[in-house]
N, C-alpha and C positions, 0 to 999 in steps of 0.2 A: 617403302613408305605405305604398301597397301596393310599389311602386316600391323602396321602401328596405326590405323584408321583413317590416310590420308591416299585412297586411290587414285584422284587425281594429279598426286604428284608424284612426279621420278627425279632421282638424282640424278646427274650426267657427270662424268668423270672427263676432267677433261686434260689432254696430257702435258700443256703448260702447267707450272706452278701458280695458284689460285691465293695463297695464304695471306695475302695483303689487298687491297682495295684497288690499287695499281693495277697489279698482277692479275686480278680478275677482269678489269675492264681491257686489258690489252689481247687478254686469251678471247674473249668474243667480240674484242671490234668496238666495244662500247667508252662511253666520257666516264668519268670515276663518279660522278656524281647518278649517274643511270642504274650505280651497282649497289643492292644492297647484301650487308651484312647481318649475320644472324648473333645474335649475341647473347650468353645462357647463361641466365645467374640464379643464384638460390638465395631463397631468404626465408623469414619463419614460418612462411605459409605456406613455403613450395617452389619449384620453380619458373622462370618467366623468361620467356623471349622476348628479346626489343630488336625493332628490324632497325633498319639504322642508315642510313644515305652512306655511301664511299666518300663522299665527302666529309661527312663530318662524326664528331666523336659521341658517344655518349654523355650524356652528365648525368656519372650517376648521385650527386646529389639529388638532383632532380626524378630520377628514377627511384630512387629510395621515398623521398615525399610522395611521391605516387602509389608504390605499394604500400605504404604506411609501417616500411620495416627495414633494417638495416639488410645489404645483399653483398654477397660476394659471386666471383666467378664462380662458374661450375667446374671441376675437375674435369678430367679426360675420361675418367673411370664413370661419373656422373653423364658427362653428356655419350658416353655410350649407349648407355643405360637408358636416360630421356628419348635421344635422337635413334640408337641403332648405328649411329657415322660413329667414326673415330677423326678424332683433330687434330692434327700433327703438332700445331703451334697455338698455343693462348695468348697472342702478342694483346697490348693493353688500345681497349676501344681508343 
């Protein structure tokens, strides 16, 4: 993360499986709703992170109205590229 401008933050790997909202609040002790998700879409302007509660989904109609532009997921190949992480799984917000 210092690499891509964000020194104060570090990833943490952690050896449960993390790919779902569940899954992540049970690997550190936490309620699903404490956990957020980072979510990476692209659209004509670029792309955009929406953080997102473990409880609940995006809407991205609602996320489209906001950027003022139609958005899809980002690739694997894409949030390489963005984030530096690799994603295992694109399951749907």
């Amino acid at each position: 993360m210092k690499g891509r401008g964000f020194p104060h933050l570090r990833v943490v790997e952690l050896p449960a499986s993390t790919r779902t909202a569940e899954e992540a609040a049970r690997a550190v002790g936490a309620e699903v709703g404490q956990i957020v998700k980072s979510l990476v879409f692209v659209g004509e302007k670029g792309a955009y992170l929406f953080l997102v509660s473990g409880q609940n989904r995006l809407d991205l109609g609602k996320a489209q109205a906001l950027v003022g532009s139609p958005l899809r997921r980002a690739t694997p190949e894409e949030l390489l590229a963005l984030t530096g992480a690799q994603v295992a799984d694109l399951k749907e917000a």
